[in-house]
C-alpha positions in Angstrom: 0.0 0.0 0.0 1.2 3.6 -0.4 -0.4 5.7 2.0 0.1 9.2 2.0 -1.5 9.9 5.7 -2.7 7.3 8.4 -5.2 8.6 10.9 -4.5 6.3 13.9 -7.2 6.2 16.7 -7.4 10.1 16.4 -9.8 11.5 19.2 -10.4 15.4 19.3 -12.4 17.0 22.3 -13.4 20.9 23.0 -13.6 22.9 25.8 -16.9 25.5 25.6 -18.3 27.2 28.6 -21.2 24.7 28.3 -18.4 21.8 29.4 -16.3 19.7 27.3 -17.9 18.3 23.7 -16.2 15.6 21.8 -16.1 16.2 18.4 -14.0 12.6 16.6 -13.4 9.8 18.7 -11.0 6.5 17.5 -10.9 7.5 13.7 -8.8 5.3 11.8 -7.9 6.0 8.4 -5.7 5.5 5.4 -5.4 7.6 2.6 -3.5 6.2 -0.1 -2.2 8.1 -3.2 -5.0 8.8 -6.1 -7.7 8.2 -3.6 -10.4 10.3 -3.9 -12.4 9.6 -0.7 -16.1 11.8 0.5 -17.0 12.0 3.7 -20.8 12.4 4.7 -22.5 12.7 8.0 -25.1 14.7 9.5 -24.2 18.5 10.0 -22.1 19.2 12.9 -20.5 15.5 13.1 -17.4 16.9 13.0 -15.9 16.1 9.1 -14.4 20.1 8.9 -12.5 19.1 11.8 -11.3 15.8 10.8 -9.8 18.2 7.2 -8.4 20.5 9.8 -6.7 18.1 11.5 -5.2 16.5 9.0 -3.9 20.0 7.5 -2.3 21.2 10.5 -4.8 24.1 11.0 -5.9 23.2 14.1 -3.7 23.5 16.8 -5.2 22.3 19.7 -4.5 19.3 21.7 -6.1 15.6 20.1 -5.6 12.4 21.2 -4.1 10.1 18.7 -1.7 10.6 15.3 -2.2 11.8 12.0 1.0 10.1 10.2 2.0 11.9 7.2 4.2 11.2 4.3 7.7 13.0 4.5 7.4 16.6 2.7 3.4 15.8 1.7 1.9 18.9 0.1 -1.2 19.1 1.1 -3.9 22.6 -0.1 -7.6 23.0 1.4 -10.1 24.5 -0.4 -13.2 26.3 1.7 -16.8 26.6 0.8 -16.2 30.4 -0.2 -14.4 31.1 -2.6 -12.2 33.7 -0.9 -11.2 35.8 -3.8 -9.7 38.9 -3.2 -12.2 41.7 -5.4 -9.0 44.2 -6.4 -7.1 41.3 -7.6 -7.5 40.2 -11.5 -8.5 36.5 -12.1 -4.9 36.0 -13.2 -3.8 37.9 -9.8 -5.8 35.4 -7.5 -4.6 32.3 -9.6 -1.1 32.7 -8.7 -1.6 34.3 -5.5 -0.8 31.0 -3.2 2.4 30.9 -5.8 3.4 34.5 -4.8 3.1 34.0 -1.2 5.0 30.5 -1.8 7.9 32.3 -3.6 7.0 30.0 -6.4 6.3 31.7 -9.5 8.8 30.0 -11.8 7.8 29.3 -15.6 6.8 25.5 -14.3 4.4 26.6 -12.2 2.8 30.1 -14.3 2.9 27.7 -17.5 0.3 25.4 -15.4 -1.8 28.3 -14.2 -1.8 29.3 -17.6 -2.8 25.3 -18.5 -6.0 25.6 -16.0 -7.3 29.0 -16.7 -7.8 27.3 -20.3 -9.0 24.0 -18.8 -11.8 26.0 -17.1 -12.4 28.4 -20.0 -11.5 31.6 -18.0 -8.2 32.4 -20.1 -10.7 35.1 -21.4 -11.4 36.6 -18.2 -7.7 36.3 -17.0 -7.7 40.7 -16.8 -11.0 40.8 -15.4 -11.6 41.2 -11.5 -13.8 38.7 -9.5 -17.2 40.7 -9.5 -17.6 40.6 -13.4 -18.0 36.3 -12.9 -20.4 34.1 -12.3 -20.3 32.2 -8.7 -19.3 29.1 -10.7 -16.5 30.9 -12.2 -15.4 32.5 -8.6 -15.0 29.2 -7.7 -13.1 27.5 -10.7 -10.7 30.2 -10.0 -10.1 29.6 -6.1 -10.1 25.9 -7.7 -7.1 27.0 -9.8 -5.3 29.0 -7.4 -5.6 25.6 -4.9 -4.3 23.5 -8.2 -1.3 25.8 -8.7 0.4 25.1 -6.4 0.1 21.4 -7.2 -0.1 19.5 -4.0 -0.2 16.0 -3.3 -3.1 16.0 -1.4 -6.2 18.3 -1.9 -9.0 19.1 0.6 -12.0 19.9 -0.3 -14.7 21.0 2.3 -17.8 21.4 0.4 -16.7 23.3 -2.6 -19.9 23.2 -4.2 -22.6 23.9 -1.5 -23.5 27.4 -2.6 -23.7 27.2 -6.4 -27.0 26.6 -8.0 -27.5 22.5 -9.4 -26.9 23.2 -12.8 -23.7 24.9 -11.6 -22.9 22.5 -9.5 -22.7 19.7 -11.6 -21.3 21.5 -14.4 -18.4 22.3 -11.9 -18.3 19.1 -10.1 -18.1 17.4 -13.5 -14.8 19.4 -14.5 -12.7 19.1 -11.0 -13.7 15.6 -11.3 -12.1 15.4 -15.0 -8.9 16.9 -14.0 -8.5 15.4 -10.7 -8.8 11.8 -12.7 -6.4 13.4 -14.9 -3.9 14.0 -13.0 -4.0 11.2 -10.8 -4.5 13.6 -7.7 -5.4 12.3 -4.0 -8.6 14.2 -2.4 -10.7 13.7 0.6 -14.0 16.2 0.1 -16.6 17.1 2.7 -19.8 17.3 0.8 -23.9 16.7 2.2 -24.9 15.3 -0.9 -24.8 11.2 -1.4 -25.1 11.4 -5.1 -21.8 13.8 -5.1 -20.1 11.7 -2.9 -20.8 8.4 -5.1 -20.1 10.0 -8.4 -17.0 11.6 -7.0 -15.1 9.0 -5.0 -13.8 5.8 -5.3 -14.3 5.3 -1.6 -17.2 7.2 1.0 -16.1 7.0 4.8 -19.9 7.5 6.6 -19.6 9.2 10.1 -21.8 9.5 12.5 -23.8 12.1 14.9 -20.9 14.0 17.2 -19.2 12.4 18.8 -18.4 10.9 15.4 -17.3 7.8 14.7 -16.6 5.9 11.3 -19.5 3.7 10.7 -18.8 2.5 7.3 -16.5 2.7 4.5 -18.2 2.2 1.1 -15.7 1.1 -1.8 -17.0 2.6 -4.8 -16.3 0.4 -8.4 -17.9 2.5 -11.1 -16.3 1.0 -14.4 -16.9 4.4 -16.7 -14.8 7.5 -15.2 -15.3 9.3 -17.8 -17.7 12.1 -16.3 -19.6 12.1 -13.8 -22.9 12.3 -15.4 -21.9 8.6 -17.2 -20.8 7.5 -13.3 -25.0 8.5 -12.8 -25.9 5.7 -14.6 -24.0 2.7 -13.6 -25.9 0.1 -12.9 -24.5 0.2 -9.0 -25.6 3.7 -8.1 -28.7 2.8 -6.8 -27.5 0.3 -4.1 -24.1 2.5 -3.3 -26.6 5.0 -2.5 -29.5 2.9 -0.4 -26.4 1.8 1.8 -25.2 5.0 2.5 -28.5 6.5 3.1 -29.0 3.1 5.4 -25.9 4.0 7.5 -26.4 7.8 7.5 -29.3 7.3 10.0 -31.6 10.3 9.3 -33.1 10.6 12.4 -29.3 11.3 13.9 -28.5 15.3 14.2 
């Protein structure tokens, strides 16, 4: 196996003025390299935590290890898209590059490779509030992209875009991420995302969460994923996710 990151028994409380509320308790997890992995669970379970765990953004004390390959690059990508409005598109692209001190040909010539992937070379001189929400967030897409990490984070990109744009969107990260052969573990409410998206769905439960299942997903066409919508599996990926998801758990 080539795991990138093993979660081992990771537990994670916090302190409130209410009293002490456990957020993960005994995760174990391995992440290997060109997994692309959704967690679901019911809102507040904890899965932004588990992401800012394993990114190093939260600081705080946890019980348990998150074992990482030597020099892994890892990027996150939030629900908003976080654009600054008096930077160009082309300005917020390479942004994480400037502030990286990384803004050699390799990397511009890529930037330059995506804005035409996502059809904004066009807009490249144009400043955030002359785009659609979609295109906002193909940019911050780019701009996580550029810097070409190993691992990619992505906590629930699509949540505020409207469905068409959401599966027009959804359709083109997944494209490129096959491409490429990158790893990603993405936060997302939506079962159908996470089957058409992932070749494995971890199911957690209500807080304190806990893994209850770990769904591989075998999906012969990868093409898109509107031909993933029609596999004959779909249905029965999605009946045992919706069976371990418990509905009545908040």
């Amino acid at each position: 196996m080539n795991n990138l990151i093993e979660v081992k028994n990771l537990t994670k409380n916090y302190h409130t003025k209410e009293g002490e509320i456990e957020a993960l308790k005994d995760i174990n997890l391995n992440i290997q390299k060109g997994d692309i992995i959704s967690l679901v669970g019911p809102s507040g379970c904890g899965k932004s935590t588990l992401l800012s765990l394993i990114a190093d953004l939260d600081k705080d004390v946890f019980c348990g290890s998150v074992i990482k390959n030597d020099n892994l690059k890892i990027a996150y990508m939030l629900q908003s898209d976080a654009l600054l409005p008096w930077l160009t598109i082309y300005e917020n692209a390479i942004l994480g590059l400037k502030i990286q001190n990384k803004l050699t040909k390799e990397y511009l010539d890529y930037v330059e490779y995506l804005l035409e992937f996502y059809n904004l070379k066009d807009f490249k001189d144009k400043y955030p509030k002359s785009l659609s929400g979609g295109m906002k967030q193909r940019v911050a897409l780019i701009r996580t992209l550029a810097l070409k990490p190993d691992l990619l984070l992505l906590d629930e990109p699509f949540s505020a875009l409207d469905q068409q744009s959401r599966l027009l969107i959804s359709d083109d990260v997944y494209k490129i991420l096959k491409k490429e052969n990158k790893t990603v573990i993405l936060v997302t409410h939506s079962i159908e995302e996470a089957i058409t998206f992932s070749n494995k769905v971890i199911v957690l439960s209500k807080r304190p969460a806990v893994i209850k299942s770990i769904i591989e997903i075998n999906i012969k066409n990868n093409e898109t994923i509107y031909e993933r919508r029609k596999d004959i599996n779909y249905h029965k990926y999605f009946d045992s996710i919706w069976k371990d998801l418990d509905t009545n758990e908040s």
